[in-house]
Residue frames as a rotation matrix with the C-alpha (Angstrom) as fourth column:
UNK 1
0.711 -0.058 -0.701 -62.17
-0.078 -0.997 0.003 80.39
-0.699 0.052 -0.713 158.39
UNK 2
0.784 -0.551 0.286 -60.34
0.551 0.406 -0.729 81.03
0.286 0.729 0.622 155.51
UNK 3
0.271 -0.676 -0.686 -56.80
0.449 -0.541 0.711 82.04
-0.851 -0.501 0.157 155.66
UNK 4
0.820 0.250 -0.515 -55.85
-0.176 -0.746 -0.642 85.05
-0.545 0.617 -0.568 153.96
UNK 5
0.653 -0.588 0.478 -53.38
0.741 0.362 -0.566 85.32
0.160 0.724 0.671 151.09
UNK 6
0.684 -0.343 0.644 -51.78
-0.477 -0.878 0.040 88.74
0.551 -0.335 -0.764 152.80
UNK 7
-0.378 -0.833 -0.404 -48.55
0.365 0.267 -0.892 88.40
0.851 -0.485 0.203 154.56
UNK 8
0.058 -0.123 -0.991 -48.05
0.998 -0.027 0.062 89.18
-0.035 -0.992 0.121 158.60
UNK 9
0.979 0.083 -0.185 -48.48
0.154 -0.898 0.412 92.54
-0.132 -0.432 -0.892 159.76
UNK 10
0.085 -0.942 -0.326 -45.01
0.329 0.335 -0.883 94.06
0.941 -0.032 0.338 158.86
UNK 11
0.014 -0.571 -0.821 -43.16
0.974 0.191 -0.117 94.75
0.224 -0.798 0.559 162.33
UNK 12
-0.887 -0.408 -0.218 -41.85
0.442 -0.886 -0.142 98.02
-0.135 -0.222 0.966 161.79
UNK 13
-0.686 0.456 0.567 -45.03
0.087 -0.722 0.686 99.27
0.723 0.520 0.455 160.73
UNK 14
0.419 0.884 -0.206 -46.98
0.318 0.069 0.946 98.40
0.850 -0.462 -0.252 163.75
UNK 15
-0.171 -0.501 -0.848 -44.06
0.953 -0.304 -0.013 99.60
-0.252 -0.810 0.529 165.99
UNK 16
-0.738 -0.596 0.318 -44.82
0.624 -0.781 -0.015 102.77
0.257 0.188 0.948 164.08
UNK 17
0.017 0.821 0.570 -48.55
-0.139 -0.563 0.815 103.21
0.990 -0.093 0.105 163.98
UNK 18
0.535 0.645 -0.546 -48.45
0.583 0.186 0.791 102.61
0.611 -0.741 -0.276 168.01
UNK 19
-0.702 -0.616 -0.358 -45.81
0.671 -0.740 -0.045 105.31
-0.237 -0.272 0.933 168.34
UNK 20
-0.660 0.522 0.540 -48.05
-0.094 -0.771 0.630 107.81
0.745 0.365 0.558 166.04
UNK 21
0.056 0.787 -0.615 -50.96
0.451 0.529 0.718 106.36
0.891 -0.318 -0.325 168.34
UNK 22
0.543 0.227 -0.809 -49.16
0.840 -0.142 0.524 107.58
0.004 -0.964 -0.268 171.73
UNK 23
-0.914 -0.320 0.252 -47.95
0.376 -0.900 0.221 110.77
0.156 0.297 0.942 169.87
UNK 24
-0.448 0.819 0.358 -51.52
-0.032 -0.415 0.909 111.73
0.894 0.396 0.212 169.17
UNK 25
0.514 0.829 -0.221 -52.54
0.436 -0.031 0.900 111.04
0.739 -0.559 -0.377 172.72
UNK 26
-0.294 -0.553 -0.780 -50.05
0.908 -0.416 -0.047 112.81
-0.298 -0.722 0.624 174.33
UNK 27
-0.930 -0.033 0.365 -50.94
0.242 -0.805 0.542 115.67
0.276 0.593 0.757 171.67
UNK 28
0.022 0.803 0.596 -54.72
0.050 -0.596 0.801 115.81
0.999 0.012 -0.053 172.49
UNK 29
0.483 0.209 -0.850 -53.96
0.862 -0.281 0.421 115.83
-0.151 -0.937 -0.316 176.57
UNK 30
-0.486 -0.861 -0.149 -52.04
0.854 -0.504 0.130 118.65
-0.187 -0.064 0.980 175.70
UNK 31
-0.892 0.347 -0.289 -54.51
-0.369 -0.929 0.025 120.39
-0.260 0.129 0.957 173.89
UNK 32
-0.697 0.684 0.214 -57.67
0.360 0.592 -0.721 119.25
-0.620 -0.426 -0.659 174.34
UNK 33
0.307 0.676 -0.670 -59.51
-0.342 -0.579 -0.740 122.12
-0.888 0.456 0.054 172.27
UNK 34
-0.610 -0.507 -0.609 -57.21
-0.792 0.419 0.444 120.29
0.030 0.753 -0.657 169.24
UNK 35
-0.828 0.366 0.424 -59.47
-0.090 0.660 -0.746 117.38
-0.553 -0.656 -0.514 170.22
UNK 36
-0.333 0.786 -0.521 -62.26
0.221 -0.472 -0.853 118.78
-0.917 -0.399 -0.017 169.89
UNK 37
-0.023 -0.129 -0.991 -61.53
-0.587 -0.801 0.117 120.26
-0.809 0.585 -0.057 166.98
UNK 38
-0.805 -0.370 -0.464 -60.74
-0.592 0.546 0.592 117.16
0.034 0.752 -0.659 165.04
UNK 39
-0.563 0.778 0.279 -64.05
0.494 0.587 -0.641 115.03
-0.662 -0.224 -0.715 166.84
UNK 40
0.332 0.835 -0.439 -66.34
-0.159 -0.409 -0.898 118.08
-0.930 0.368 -0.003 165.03
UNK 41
-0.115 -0.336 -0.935 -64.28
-0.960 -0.205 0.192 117.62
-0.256 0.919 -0.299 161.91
UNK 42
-0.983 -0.090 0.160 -64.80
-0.133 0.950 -0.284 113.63
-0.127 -0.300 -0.945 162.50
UNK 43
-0.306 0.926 0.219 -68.88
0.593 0.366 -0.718 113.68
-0.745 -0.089 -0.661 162.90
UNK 44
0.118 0.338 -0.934 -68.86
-0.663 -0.674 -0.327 116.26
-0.740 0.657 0.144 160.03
UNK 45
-0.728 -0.180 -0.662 -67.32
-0.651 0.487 0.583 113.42
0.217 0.855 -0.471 157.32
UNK 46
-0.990 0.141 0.018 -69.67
0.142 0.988 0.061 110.95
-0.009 0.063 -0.998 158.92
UNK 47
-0.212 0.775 -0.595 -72.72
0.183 -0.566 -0.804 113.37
-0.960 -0.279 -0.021 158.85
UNK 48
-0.121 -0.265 -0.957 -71.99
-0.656 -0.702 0.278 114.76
-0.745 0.661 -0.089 155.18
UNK 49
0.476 0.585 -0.656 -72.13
-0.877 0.259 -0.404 113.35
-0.066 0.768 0.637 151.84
UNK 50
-0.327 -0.097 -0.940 -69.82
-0.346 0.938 0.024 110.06
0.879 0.333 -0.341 153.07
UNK 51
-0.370 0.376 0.849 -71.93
-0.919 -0.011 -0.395 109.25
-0.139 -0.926 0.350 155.61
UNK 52
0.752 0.541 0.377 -73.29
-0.288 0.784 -0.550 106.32
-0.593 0.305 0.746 153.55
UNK 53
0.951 -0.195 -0.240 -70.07
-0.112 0.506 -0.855 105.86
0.288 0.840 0.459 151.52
UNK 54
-0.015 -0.964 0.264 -66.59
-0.977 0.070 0.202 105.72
-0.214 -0.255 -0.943 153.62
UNK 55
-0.016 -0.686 0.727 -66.12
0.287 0.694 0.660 101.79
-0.958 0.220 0.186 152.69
UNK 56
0.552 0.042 0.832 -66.80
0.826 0.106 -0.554 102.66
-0.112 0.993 0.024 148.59
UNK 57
0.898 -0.431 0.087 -64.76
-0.421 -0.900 -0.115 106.08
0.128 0.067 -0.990 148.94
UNK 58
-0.016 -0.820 0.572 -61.79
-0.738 0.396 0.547 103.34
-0.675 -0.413 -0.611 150.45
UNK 59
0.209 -0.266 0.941 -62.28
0.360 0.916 0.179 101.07
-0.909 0.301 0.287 147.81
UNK 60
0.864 0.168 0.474 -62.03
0.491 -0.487 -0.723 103.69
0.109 0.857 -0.503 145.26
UNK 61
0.764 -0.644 -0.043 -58.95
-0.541 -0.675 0.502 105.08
-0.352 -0.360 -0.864 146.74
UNK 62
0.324 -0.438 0.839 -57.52
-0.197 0.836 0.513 101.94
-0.925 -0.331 0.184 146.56
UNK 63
0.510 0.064 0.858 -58.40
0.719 0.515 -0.466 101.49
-0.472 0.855 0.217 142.81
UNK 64
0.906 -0.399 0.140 -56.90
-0.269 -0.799 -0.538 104.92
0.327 0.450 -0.831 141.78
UNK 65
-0.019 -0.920 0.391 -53.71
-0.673 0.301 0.675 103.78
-0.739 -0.250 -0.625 143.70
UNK 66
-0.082 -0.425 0.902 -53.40
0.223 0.874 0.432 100.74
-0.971 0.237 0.024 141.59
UNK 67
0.883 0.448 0.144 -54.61
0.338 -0.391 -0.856 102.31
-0.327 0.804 -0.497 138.73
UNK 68
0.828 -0.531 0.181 -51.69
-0.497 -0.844 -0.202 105.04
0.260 0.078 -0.962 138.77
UNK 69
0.023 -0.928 0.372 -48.64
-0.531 0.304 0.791 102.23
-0.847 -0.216 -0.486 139.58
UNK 70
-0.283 -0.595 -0.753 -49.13
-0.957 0.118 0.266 100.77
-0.069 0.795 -0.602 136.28
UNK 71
-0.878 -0.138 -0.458 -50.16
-0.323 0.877 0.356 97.19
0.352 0.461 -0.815 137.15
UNK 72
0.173 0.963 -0.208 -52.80
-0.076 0.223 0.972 95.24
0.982 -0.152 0.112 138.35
UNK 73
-0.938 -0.282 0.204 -53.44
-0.236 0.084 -0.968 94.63
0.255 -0.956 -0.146 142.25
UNK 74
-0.179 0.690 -0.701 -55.86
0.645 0.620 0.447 93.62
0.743 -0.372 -0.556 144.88
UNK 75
-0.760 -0.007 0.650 -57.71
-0.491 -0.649 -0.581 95.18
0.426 -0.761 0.489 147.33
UNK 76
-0.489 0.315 -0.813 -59.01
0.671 0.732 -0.120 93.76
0.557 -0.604 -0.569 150.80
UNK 77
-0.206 0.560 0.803 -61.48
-0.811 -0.556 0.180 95.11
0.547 -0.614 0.569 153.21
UNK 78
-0.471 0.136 -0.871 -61.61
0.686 0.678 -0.265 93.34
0.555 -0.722 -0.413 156.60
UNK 79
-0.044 0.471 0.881 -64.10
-0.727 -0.620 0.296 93.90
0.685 -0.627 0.370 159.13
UNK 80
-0.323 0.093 -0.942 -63.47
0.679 0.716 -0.163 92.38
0.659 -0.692 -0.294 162.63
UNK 81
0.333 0.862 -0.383 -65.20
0.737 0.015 0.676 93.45
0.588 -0.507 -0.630 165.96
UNK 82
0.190 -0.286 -0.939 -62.93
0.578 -0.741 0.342 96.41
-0.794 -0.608 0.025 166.70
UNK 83
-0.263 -0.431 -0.863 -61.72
-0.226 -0.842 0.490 97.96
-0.938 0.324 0.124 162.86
UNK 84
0.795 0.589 -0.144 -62.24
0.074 -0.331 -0.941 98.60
-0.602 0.737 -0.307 159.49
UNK 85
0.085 -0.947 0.310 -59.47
0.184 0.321 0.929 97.30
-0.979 -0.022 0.201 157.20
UNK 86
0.988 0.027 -0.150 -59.13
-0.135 -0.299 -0.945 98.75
-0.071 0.954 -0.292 153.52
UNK 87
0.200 -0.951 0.234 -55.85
0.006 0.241 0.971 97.24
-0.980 -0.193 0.054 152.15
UNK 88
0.991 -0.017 -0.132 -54.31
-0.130 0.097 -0.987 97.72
0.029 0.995 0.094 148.34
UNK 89
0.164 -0.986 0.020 -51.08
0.511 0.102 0.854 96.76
-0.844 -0.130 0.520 146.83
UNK 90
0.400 0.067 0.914 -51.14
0.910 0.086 -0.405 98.84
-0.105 0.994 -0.027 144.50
């Protein structure tokens, strides 16, 4: 396996997305119909016209981000057996 050129996960940021993580599930036991609400808004994008394009829509984000800072950059997409990774430094 090759090893990537990407640094380590930073710290704070994963201390943040697993706060946001047990924000959002405290938020949909609260209101379940909020749920709901986002799941139909959820199988609509994957139903609709990116149904066949969320990894090129995420690499195109990416490229407009780097695009618009001015320099050049990279952009990674990792797929392992639980997520979908779309990374730029730009």
């Amino acid at each position: 396996m090759t090893r990537s050129p990407w640094p380590a996960a930073d710290p704070e940021l994963l201390r943040f997305i697993e706060g946001w993580k047990a924000t959002v599930s405290s938020t949909y036991r609260e209101d379940p119909l909020l749920l709901e609400e986002h799941a139909r808004q959820e199988n609509s994008f994957r139903t609709s016209g990116y149904s066949r394009r969320q990894v090129t829509e995420l690499v195109q984000n990416a490229a407009d981000a780097i695009f618009k800072s001015g320099t050049t950059g990279r952009i990674e997409i990792r797929l392992t057996d639980d997520h979908l990774y779309c990374a730029n430094d730009g």
